[in-house]
C-alpha positions as CSV (number, residue, x, y, z in Angstrom):
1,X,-23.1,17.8,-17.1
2,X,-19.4,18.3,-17.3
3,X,-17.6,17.7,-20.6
4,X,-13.6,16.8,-20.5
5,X,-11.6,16.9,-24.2
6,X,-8.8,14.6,-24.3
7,X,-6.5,15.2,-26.9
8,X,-3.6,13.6,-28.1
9,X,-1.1,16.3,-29.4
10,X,-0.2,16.4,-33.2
11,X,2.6,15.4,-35.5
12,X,6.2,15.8,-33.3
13,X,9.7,15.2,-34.6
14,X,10.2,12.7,-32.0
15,X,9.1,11.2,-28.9
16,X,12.0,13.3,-25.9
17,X,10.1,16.1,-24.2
18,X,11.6,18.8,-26.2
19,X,10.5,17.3,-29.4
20,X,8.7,20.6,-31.1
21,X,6.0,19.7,-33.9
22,X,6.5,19.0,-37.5
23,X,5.4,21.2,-40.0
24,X,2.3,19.2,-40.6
25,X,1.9,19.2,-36.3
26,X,2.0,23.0,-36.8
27,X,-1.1,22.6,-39.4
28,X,-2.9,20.2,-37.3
29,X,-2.8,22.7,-34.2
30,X,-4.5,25.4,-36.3
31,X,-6.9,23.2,-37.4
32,X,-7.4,21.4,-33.7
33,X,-8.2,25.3,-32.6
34,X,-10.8,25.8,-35.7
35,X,-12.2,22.6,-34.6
36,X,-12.7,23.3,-31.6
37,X,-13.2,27.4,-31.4
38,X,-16.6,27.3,-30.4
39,X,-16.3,25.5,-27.1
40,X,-16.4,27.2,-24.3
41,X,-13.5,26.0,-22.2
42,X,-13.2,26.6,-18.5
43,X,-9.8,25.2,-18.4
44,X,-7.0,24.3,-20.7
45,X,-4.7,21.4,-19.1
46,X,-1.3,20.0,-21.1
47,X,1.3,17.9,-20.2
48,X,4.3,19.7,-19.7
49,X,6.1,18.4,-23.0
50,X,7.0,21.0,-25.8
51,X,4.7,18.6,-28.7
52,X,1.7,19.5,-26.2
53,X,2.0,22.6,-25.4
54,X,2.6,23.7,-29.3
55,X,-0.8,21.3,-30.2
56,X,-2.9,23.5,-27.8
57,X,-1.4,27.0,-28.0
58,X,-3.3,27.8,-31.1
59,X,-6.5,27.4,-29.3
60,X,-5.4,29.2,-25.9
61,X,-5.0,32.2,-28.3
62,X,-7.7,31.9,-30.1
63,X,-9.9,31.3,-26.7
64,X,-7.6,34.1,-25.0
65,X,-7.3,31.4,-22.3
66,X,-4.3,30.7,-19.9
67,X,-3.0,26.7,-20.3
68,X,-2.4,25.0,-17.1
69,X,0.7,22.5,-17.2
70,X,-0.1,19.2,-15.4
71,X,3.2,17.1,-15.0
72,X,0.9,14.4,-14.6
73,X,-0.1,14.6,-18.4
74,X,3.2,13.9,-19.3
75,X,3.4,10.9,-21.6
76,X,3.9,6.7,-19.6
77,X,7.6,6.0,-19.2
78,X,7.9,2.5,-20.6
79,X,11.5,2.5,-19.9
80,X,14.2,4.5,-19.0
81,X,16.5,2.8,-20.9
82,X,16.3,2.7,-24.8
83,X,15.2,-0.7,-26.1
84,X,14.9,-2.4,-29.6
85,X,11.9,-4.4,-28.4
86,X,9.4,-1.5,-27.2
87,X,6.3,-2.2,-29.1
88,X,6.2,-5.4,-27.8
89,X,6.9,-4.2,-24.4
90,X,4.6,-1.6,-25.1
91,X,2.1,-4.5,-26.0
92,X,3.0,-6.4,-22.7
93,X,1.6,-3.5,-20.2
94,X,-1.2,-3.5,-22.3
95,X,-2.2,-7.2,-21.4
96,X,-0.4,-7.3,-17.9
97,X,-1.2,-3.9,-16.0
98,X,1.3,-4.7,-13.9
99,X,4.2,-5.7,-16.6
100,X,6.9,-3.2,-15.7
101,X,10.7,-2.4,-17.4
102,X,13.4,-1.0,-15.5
103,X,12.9,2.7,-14.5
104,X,9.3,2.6,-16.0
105,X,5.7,3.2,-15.2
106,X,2.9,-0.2,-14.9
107,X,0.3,0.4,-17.0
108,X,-1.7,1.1,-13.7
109,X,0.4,3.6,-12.3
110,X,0.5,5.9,-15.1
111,X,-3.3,5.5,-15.6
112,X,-3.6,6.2,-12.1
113,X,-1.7,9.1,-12.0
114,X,-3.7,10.3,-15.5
115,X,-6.7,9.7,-13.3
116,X,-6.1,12.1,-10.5
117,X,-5.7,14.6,-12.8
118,X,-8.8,14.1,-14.9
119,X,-10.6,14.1,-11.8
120,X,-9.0,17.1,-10.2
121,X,-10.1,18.5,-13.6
122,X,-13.4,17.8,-14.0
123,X,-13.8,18.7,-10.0
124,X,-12.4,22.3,-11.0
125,X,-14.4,23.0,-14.1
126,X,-17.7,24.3,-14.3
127,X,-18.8,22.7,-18.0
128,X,-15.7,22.2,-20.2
129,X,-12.1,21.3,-19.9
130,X,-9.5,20.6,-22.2
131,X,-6.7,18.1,-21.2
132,X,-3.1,18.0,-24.1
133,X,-1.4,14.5,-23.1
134,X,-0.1,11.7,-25.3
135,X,-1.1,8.3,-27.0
136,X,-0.3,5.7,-24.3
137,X,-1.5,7.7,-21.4
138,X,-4.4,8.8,-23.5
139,X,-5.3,5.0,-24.7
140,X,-5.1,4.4,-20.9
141,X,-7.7,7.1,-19.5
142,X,-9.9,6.1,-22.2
143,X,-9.7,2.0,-21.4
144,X,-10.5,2.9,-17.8
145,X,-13.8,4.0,-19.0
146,X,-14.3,1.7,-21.7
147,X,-12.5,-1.7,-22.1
148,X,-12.2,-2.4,-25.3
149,X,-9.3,0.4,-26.1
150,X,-6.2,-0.9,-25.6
151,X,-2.9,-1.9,-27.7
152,X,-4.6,-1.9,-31.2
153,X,-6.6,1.4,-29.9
154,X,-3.1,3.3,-29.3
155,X,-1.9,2.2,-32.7
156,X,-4.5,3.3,-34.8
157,X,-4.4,7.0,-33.0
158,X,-4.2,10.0,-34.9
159,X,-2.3,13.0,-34.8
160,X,-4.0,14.7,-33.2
161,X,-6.9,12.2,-31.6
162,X,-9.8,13.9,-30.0
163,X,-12.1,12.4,-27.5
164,X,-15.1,13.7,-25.3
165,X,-15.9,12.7,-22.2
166,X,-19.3,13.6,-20.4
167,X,-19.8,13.1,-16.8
168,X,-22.8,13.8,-14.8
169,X,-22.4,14.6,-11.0
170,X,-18.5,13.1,-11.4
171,X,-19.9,10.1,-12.8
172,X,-19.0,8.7,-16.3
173,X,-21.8,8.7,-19.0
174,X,-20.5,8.8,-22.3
175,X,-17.3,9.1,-24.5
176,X,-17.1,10.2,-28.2
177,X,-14.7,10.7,-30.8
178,X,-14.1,13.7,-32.3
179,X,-13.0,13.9,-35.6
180,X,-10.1,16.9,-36.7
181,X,-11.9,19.9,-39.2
182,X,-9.3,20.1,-42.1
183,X,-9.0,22.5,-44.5
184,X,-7.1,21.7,-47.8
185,X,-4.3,24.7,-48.3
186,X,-3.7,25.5,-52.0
């Protein structure tokens, strides 16, 4: 059996890719590595973004672990241009796979690309992996598995949202949500 994390990353000031975490993302990293401390990890996988690589570095100390950077983790491009309108673009892809904006990603590109890393993944690790990415790709990965998540999924994510995926011989078997350890600071 083969066990694969995916994690949306916590709080961010924004949505670029240098966006760092908020003070509260900063919390939520410590307490993503408490919650998680006691797995042992082959691999540690983030998209290249700052906001992901902040959520996971916590844990890659704590584990003494080296992260990997994926590009292919990297949040879906809706757009390349900014647009008043997004959520309910964003809502489009989610009903038409194939719904694309100028300069962006279908809803079946980026999940495909998602997918070859989660399978490269789970084809290099010998137990447990850990993979940092964002909301829409994350929502994505997980509909490919099981139907039901889609646009209301994404919109009810956390900061951070943990999932676990098992697989047995590469095949699917089971997903379950994870849910953050916090601590109340005085």
């Amino acid at each position: 059996m083969k066990h694969l994390y995916l994690i949306r990353h916590c709080s961010a000031e924004g949505q670029e890719p240098e966006a760092s975490l908020t003070k509260d993302g900063r919390y939520q990293a410590v307490m993503l590595a408490n919650t998680l401390r006691t797995v042992p990890f082959d691999k540690l996988y983030s998209s290249p973004f700052r906001r992901a690589k902040q959520s996971i570095e916590p844990l890659a100390l704590a584990l003494d672990k080296s992260i990997t950077i994926d590009d292919r983790l990297s949040e879906r491009i809706l757009t390349s241009e900014p647009i008043d309108s997004w959520l309910e673009e964003l809502e489009k892809t989610f009903n038409d796979t194939s719904y694309k904006l100028d300069g962006g990603e279908t809803s079946e590109e980026a999940t495909a690309r998602g997918l070859r890393a989660l399978e490269e993944a789970i084809h290099h690790t010998k137990e447990y992996a850990l993979m940092m990415t964002h909301g829409n790709l994350l929502t994505l990965l997980l509909r490919h598995y099981e139907s039901s998540f889609g646009f209301d999924t994404w919109k009810s994510l956390t900061n951070p949202a943990i999932y676990c995926l098992t697989f047995d011989d590469n095949s699917y078997q089971s997903m379950k949500h994870i849910n953050l350890e916090r601590q109340d600071t005085q």
